[in-house]
Every structure is written in C-alpha cells, then in structure tokens.
VMD Tcl script that draws the C-alpha trace (Angstrom):
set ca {
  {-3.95 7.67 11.40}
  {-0.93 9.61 9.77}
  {-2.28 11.70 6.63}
  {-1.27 13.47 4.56}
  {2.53 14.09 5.43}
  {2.71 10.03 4.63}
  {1.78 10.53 1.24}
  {5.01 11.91 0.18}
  {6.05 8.07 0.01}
  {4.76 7.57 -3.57}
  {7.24 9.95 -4.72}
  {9.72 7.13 -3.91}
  {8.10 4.99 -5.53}
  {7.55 7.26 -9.05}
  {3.90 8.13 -8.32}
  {2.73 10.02 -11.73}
  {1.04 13.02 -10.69}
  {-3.01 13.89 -12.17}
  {-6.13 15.34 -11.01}
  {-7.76 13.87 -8.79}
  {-11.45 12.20 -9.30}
  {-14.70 12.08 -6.70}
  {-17.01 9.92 -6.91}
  {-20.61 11.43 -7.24}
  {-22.95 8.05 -6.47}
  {-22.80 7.75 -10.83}
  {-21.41 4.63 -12.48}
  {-20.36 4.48 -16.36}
  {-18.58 1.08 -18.12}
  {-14.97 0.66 -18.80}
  {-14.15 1.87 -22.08}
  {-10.81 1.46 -22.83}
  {-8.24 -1.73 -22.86}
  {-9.23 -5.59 -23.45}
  {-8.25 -7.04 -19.58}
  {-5.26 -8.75 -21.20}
  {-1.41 -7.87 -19.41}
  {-0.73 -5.66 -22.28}
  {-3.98 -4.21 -22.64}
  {-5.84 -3.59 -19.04}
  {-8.58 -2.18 -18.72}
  {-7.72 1.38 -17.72}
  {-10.28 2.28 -14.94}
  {-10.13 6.65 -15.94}
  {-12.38 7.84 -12.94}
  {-14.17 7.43 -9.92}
  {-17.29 6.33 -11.76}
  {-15.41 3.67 -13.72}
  {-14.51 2.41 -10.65}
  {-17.73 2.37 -9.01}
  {-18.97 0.71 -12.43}
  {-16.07 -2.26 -11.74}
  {-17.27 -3.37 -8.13}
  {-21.21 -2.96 -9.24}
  {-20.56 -5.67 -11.81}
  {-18.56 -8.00 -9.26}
  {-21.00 -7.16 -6.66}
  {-24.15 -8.31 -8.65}
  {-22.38 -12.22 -9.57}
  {-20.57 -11.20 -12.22}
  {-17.24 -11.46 -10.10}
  {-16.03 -14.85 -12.06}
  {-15.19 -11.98 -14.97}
  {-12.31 -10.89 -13.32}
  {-10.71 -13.69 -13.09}
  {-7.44 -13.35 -15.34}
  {-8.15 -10.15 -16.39}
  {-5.65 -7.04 -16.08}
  {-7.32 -3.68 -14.12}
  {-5.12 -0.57 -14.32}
  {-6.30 2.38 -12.46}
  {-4.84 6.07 -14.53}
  {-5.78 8.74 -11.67}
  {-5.98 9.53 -8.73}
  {-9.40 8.19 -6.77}
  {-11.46 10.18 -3.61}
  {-14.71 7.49 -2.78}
  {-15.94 10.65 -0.84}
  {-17.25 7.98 2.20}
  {-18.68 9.23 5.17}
  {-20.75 7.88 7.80}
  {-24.37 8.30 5.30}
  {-22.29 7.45 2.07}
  {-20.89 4.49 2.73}
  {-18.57 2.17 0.49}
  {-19.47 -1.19 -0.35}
  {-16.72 -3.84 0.02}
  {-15.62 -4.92 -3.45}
  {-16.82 -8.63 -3.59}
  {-19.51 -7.96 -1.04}
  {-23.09 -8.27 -3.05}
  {-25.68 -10.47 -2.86}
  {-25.29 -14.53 -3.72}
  {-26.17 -17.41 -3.34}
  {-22.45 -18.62 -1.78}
  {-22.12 -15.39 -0.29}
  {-18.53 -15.28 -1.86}
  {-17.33 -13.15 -4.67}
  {-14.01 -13.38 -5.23}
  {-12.13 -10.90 -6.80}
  {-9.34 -13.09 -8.99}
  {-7.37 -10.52 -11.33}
  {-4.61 -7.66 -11.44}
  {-5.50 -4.61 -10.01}
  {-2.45 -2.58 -10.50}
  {-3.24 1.27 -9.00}
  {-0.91 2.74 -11.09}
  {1.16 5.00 -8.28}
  {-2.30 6.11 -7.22}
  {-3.98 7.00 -4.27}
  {-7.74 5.93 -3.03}
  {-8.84 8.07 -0.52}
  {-12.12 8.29 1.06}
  {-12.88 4.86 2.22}
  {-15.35 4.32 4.70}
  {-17.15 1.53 5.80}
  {-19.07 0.43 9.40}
  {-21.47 -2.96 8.51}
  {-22.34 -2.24 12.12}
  {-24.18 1.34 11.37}
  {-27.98 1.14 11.13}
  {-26.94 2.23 7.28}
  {-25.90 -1.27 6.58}
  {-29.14 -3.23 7.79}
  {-30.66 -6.62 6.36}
  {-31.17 -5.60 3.37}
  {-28.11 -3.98 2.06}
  {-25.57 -5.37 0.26}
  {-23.37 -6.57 2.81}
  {-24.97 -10.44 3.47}
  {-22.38 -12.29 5.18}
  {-18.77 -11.30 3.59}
  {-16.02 -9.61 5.58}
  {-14.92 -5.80 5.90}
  {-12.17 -4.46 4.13}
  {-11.16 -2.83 0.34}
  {-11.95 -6.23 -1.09}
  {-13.50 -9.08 1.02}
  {-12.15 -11.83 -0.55}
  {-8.97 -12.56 -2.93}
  {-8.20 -15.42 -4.93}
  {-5.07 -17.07 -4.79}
  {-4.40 -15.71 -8.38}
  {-5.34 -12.07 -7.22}
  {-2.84 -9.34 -7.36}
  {-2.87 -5.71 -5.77}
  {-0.10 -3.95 -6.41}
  {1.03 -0.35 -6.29}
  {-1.81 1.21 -4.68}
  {-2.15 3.77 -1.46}
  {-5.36 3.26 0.07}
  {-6.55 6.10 2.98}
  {-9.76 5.76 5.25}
  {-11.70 4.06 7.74}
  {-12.92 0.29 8.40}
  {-15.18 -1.03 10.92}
  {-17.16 -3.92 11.60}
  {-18.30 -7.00 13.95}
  {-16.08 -9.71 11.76}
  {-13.24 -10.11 10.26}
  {-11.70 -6.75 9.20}
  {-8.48 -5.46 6.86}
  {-8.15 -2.44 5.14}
  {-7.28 -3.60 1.65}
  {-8.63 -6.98 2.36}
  {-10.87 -8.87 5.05}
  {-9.97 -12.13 3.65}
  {-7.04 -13.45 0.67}
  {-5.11 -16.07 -0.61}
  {-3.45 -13.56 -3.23}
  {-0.67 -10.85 -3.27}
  {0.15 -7.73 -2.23}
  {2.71 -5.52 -3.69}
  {4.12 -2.36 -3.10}
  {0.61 -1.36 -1.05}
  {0.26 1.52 1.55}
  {-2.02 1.00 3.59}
  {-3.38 4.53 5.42}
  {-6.62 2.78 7.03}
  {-7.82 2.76 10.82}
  {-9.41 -1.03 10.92}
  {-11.23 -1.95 13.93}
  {-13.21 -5.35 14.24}
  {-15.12 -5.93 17.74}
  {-15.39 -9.64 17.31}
  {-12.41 -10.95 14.70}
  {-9.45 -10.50 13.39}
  {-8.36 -6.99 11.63}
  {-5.24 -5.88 9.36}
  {-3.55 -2.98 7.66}
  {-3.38 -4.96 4.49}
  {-5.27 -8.64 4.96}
  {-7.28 -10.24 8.07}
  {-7.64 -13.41 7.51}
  {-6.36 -16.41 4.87}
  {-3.42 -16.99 3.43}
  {-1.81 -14.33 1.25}
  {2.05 -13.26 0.42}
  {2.53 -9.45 1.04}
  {5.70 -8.01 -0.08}
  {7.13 -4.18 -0.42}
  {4.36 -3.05 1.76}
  {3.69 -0.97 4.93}
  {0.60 0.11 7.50}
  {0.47 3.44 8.61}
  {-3.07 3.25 9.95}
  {-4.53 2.07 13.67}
  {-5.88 -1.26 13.83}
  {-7.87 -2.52 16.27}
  {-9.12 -6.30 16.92}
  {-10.09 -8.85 19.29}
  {-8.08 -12.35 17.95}
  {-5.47 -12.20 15.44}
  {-4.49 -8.69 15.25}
  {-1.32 -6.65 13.56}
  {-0.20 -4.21 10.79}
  {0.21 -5.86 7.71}
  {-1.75 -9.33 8.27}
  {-3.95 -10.55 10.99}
  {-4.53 -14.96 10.82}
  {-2.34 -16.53 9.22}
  {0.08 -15.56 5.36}
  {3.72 -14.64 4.41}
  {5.37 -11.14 4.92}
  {8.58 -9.96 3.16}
  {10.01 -6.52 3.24}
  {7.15 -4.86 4.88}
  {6.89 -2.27 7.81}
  {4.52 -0.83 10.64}
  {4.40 2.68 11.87}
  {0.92 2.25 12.99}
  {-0.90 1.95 16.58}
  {-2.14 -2.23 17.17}
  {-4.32 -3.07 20.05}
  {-5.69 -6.54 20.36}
  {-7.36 -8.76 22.92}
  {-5.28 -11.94 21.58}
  {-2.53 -13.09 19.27}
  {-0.88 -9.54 18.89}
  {1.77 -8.50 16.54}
  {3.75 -4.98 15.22}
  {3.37 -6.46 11.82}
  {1.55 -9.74 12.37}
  {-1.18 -11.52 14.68}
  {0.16 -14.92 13.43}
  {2.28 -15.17 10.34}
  {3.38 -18.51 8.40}
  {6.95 -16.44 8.12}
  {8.51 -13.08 8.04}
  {11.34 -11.32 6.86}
  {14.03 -8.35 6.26}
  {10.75 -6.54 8.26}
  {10.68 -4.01 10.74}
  {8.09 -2.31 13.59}
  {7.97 0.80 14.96}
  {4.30 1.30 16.02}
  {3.06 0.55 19.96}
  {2.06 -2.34 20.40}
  {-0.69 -3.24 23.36}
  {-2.64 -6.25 24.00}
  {-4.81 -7.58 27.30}
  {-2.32 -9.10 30.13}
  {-4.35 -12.28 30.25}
  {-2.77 -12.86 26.75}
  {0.78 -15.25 26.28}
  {0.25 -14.42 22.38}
  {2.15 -10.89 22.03}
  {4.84 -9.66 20.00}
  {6.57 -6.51 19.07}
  {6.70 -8.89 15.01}
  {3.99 -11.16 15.64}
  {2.36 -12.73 18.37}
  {2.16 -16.23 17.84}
  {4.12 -18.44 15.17}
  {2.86 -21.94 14.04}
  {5.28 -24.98 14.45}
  {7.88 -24.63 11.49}
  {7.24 -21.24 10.41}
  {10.18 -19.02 10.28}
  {10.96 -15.03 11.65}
  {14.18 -13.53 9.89}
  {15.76 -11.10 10.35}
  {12.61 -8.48 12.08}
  {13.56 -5.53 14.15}
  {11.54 -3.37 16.46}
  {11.86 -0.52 17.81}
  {12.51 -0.63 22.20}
  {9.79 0.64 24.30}
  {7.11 -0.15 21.41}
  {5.25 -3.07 23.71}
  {5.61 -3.61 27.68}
  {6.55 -7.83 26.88}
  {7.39 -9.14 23.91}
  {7.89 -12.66 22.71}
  {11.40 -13.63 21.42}
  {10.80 -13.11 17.90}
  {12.08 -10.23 16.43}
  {15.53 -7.89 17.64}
  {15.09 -4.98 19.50}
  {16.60 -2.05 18.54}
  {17.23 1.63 19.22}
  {15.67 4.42 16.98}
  {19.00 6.27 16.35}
  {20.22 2.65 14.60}
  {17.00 2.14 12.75}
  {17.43 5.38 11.37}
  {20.82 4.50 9.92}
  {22.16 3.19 7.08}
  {23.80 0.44 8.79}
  {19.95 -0.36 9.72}
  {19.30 -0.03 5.97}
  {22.01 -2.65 4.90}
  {20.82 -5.35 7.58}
  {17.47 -4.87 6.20}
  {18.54 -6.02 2.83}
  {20.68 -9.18 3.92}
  {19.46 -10.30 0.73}
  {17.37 -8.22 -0.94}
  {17.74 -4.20 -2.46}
  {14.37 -2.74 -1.38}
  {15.48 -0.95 1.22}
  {16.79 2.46 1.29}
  {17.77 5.29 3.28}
  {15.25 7.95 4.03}
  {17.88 10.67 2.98}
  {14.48 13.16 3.04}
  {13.06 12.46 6.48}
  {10.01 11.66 4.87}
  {9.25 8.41 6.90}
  {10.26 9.89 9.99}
  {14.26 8.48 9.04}
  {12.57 5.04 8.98}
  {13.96 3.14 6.25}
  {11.78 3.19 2.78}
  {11.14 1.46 -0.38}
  {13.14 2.16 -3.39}
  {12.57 0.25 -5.78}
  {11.18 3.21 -8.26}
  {11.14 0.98 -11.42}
  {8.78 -1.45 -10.57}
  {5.59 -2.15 -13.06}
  {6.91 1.52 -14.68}
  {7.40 -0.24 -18.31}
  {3.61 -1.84 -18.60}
  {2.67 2.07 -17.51}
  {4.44 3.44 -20.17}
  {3.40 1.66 -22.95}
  {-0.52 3.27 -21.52}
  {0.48 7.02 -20.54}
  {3.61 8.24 -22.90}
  {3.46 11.31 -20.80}
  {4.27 9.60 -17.37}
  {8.07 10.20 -16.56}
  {10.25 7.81 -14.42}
  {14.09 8.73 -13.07}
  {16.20 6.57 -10.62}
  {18.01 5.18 -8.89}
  {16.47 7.72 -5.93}
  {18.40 8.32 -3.77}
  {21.02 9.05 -5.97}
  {24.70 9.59 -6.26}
  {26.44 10.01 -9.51}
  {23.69 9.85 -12.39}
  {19.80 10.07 -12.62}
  {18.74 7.97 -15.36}
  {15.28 8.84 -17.04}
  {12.64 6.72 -18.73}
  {10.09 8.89 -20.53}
  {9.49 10.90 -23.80}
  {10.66 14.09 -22.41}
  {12.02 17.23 -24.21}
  {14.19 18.76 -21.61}
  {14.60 18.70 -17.48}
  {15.33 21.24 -15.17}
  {16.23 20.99 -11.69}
  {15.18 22.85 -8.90}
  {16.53 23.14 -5.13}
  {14.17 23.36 -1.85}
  {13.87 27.67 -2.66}
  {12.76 27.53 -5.69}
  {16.49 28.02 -7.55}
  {17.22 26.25 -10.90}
  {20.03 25.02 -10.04}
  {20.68 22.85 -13.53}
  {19.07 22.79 -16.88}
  {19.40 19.99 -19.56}
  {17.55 19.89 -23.04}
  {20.12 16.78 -24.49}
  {20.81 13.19 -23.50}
  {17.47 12.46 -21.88}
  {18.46 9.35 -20.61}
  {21.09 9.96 -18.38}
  {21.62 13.15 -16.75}
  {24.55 13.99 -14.33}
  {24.20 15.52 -10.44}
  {27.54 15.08 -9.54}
  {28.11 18.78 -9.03}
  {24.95 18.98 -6.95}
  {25.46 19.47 -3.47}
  {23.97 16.99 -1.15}
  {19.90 17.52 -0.61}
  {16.32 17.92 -2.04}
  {15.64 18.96 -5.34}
  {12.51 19.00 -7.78}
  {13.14 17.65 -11.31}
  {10.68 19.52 -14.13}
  {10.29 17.45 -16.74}
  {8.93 18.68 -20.47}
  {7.13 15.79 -22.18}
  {7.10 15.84 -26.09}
  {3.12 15.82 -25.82}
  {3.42 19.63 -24.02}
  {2.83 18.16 -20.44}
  {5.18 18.70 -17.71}
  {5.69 16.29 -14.85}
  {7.83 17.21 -11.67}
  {9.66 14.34 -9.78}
  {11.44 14.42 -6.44}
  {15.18 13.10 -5.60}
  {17.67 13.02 -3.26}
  {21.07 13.74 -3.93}
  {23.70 11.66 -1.21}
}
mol new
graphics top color blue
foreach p $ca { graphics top sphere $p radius 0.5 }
foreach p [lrange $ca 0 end-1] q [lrange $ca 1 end] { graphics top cylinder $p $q radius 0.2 }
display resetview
C-alpha cells in the first residue's frame, strides 16, 4: 500500500490543513448544522463520527436519507487487529440492510486508521457484523454521495469486500482510496465491490485482492469516468487494472500489475470482462503491467503516460486531467480540478483558503478572506510578498517550480497552499 508520500495529492485538490483527531472508543452527538445542503451537519471529531455510524448501525439508518454530512478535520479510527472498525451500515436488523442514503462530503480530509477482518475471532456471532458486506460503508443508496474524501487502511473478509464500499448504487467523487482489500470468497474494490454505482475523479492506490470480480476502482458491475489505478490487483476471475466488470469506462488509465489464475479468459489490463453493449473509451495502460490482456484498453509506454501529450488524450472531452508538474504521482497524470465543492466549504470555515488554477501559468487566483500572501520557494526563500488585490495575484516573474503560498486569514490563522509554476 503506498502511504504517506501519496498523500501529497490533496494538495491538488485544495485539502485545508487542521489537526488531526483519534478516536478514543467515546461517542458524543452532532451539534452543529441542520442536514440540509446549506447547512450539513459538520461532523468536528473522531467521536462525532463514531456517534454518526452508532445511530445508523442501531436502525436508525433511514435518517440519513437526504441529509447533508460534512466532515471539518482530519480523522485517525486508530484500528488495529483488537480495535476493530465497524462497517458503517453494518448493525443489527431485521433486513440485515442499512443503507446509508445521504451526502457525505469529507471536506479535503483524510480517514486513516481503518481496519476491519469479519474473519478474526474478534468479529464472532454476536458482534455487529450479521450478514452485510466489508468495506467503509456496506451498502449505498442510489441517492448516496461520497465525495472528496481520502480513506487509508486495511479490509478483509470472506464476502464481498471494497474499501469505501462493499456494496452501492450511489456516487463517488473525487475519492482516494489508500486501502489493501482482500476478500477470500467474493468480489473486492478500491472504491466499490459490488452493485451498481458511478465513480468519477477517483483513484486506488491500495492492493486488492479477490476471488470473482476483482479491480481498482470497482469490482461487479457500475460506471467509471476519469479514474486511475496505481495499485497491485490479484484475482482468481474476472480481473481488471481498474475494473473486474464495468457497465463502461472512460478518459481512465492503469498503471498497477495486474495478475490473475491462467485458467481464467476474464483478464484485463482495464477490466476483465465487459457485458454486451457496454462501452471502454478511451483507457490506457501501462506495457508490461499483466502477462495477457484482453483488447480493451491501449497500451502504452511510461515515458508517454508521463507526458502532457498523455494528459491532453486523457481529456478528449473533459478538463480533469493535469500534468504532474511536481512528480508527486510518480509523473502519472492527476486531478485538477481544485475548485470543486470549495464554495459550500466556505460558507462553513471562513478561514479555509482556495487558489487555482494549479498548475499555473500566468495568475493564481484566490478565494478566501485573507489579509496578505507570501510565497515561498523549495529552500525556504520568500521569493514574493503581496498584502493587496487578494484575488488575483501574479507569478509571471516566477521561475518555473515548487513554491509554498502563506496565506494570512483576517481571523489571525494562516493557511499554506502548494503550486506549481509551468
């Protein structure tokens, strides 16, 4: 599983940095927002949290439905193998199904910490888990929305098996997915394992194991757009770089190995099987990555998938690709669309800052209630300093690179954001 050198990737995408919160086994209520789109509930710590997925798990999980979750920090579950997380949707009823069927928008956060094995003598008969799948969540709604959230940790079980999700019919947005998922009977995921769900802006950089219906981003079945794999996927059957067996894909790309048992006709460096009218456009992969592939999907070299020519092919018709100017994904293309959701976040946290376009050329435009800015190169040297016209400040004269930009907020805070000058 690739760490902590991956999650340099939320600076692309604006990530507000805060303190971090464990949780300590405690649970206290939601106290702020009303669960409406301009008024989530802001979920402040780890306990909050826990206090969320206690009510869902206990059949009170028709109470999300509609209602707006935004998470403010930073989240560490502090799972282990004797302090285990419970999948959100996973408690007792009579159904055996608890939905979750809101907006959980993470906020540019991270949730580390996960770990969960329903297969450990921890998880017996009488725990919590009953009959639902392994992952984040176990089951989405069609109406359910995750968006903007990296996710870091560890999944196991004997059934079906994701690391945001084990089952969904909703969306995924702008998700990283940092989980090792391994399922020793089903079908297992970076982001969903099973159902039906559209997953767009989002990449796996975990290793996911599975038996049937195996591959980065979704395992059985769902639409992909924009997403990509750096990950390790090894399945028995129905193999893919970024799918098992996808509805469609598109403007995607692989880069992870890709290995599967030689009995198998189902393998792909994309996806390894496609149902009768579904459609693959415009996927790359990277050579070498699997021993046989299927026909779906172009091969390509690493020195042109680390180009910008690779980066313009990607978005045939779409801007969400960019260059990685900072070598932060390995030279991989990235996401870069830094404004997304950053106006609902706003209106929440007046000290959160947001600049783009990143990278950048000319001008850095900046959204935030900020006093003055100065910029900083990669040894420590200010190398510009601005205190007027907040909203648009000029790098022209900058010389090609990395720099820091220190932001003063009018509430006394400062927040630092990274960008790359072209």
């Amino acid at each position: 599983m690739k760490k902590l050198s991956y999650i340099v990737l939320f600076l692309i995408f604006a990530m507000n940095l805060t303190a971090q919160s464990v949780w300590d086994g405690k649970r206290e209520a939601i106290i702020n927002g009303s669960g409406t789109e301009n008024d989530p509930y802001l979920i402040e710590n780890a306990q909050q949290f826990a206090w969320l997925i206690y009510v869902i798990n206990w059949d009170y999980s028709r109470w999300t439905e509609g209602k707006y979750f935004l998470l403010t920090t930073d989240i560490d579950l502090n799972g282990s193998v004797d302090n285990q997380w419970i999948p959100i949707g996973a408690g007792p009823s009579a159904d055996f199904h608890k939905y979750f069927d809101g907006v959980f928008d993470g906020g540019f956060h991270k949730i580390t910490g996960l770990y969960i094995d329903d297969e450990n003598p921890i998880n017996d008969n009488n725990s919590m888990w009953v009959s639902s799948y392994a992952g984040f969540f176990t089951e989405l709604k069609s109406d359910a929305v995750i968006k903007n959230l990296y996710l870091e940790g560890f999944v196991s079980s004997g059934r079906k098996s994701g690391g945001f999700s084990g089952s969904s019919n909703g969306v995924f947005e702008y998700c990283i997915a940092n989980v090792d998922v391994a399922s020793t009977s089903g079908s297992s995921a970076g982001i969903a394992s099973f159902g039906n769900p559209t997953v767009r802006f989002c990449a796996n950089l975990g290793d996911i194991k599975g038996k049937n219906g195996v591959g980065g981003i979704i395992g059985m079945n769902g639409h992909v757009e924009s997403c990509y794999n750096m990950g390790k996927i090894a399945g028995e059957d129905v193999v893919g770089g970024i799918a098992g067996r996808s509805n469609d894909i598109k403007n995607s790309y692989n880069v992870g190995e890709v290995s599967y048992l030689e009995s198998t006709n189902n393998k792909g460096a994309i996806v390894g099987n496609k149902p009768s009218g579904g459609s693959i456009e415009n996927c790359h992969y990277l050579e070498g990555c699997i021993a046989e592939s299927n026909s779906f999907g172009e091969p390509q070299t690493a020195v042109f998938m680390r180009s910008e020519e690779f980066v313009n092919m990607l978005n045939s018709d779409t801007d969400v690709w960019v260059f990685d100017e900072g070598n932060i994904n390995d030279g991989y293309p990235v996401f870069g669309n830094t404004q997304f959701g950053i106006e609902e976040i706003l209106t929440e946290f007046p000290d959160m800052v947001m600049v783009y376009p990143n990278p950048v050329v000319d001008n850095v435009y900046v959204v935030g209630d900020v006093t003055s800015c100065e910029i900083y190169d990669l040894v420590g040297k200010c190398v510009k300093s601005v205190s007027t016209n907040m909203e648009e400040i000029r790098v022209t004269d900058l010389q090609s690179g990395i720099y820091m930009m220190r932001f003063l907020t009018n509430n006394g805070s400062v927040v630092t954001k990274k960008i790359i000058k072209k």
